[in-house]
C-alpha positions, 0 to 999 in steps of 0.5 A: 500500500505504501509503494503504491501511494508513493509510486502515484505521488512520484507520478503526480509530481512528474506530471506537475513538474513542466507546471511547476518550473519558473516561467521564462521571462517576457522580453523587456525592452532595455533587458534583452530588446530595444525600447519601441521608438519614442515619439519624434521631435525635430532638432537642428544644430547651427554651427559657428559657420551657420551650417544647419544640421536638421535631426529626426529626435527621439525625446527621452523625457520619462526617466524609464526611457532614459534608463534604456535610451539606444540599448540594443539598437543595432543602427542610427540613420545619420540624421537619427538623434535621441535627446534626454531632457533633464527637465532642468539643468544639471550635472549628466552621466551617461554610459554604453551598457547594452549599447551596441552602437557607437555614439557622439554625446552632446551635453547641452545647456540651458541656452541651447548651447553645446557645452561639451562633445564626447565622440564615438562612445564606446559600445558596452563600455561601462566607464561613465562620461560626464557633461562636466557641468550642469545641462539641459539635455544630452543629445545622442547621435551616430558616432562620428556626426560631431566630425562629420559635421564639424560640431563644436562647442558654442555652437546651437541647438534650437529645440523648443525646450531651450526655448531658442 
């Protein structure tokens, strides 16, 4: 009687057991995917020469989309950008964790001006790049643009939210 109720218990556990494993976890954006693509703004940057450099812009507003920004991205158009607005000025870090890409980070004040270029970041670096001041926003682009376009600092980023 004993080996015969143990036998239905192992039974029923074997039964169970595909039941009873964890479930996989759904794919989360910033985890193992991209984030879906946020909702576009049009920037431009006006070089010194008064060069005009129109951009498709991404806005980074909401702290769980800055969290994940261009992570697991596999490519960027060249007239691409995300923006992370800040909401205020302040000091930014920014790093490559789960960036497959490289990337040009343009830290911009509140004035809209370009208060410092970090080019081509490297992809899944975690060593932090610092705005080495207080910013509005931080502007991500291809890497290589800043050269390609002679970007510089001092020169202007009209956006609304610098209110030029």
């Amino acid at each position: 009687m004993m080996r015969s109720m143990k036998r239905r218990i192992l039974l029923l556990l074997a039964l169970l057991a595909p039941l009873l494993a964890p479930l996989p976890l759904a794919a989360q954006p910033g985890v193992d995917r991209p984030q879906p693509r946020l909702r576009e703004e049009a920037l431009v940057i006006v070089t010194r020469e008064g060069s005009r450099h129109s951009f498709r812009t991404e806005m980074a507003v909401q702290s769980q989309d800055q969290m994940i920004g261009m992570m697991f991205r596999t490519s960027m158009a060249p007239d691409e950008a995300m923006l992370f607005d800040w909401g205020a000025p302040r000091e930014s870090s920014m790093w490559m964790r789960n960036t497959l890409i490289p990337l040009d980070m343009i830290f911009i004040a509140a004035d809209g001006r370009i208060h410092r270029i970090h080019e081509r970041a490297v992809p899944q670096s975690l060593a932090t790049i610092d705005s080495r001041g207080p910013v509005r926003a931080t502007l991500e682009v291809a890497g290589g643009t800043a050269e390609r376009l002679n970007l510089r600092v001092g020169d202007r980023v009209e956006h609304p939210i610098f209110r030029n």
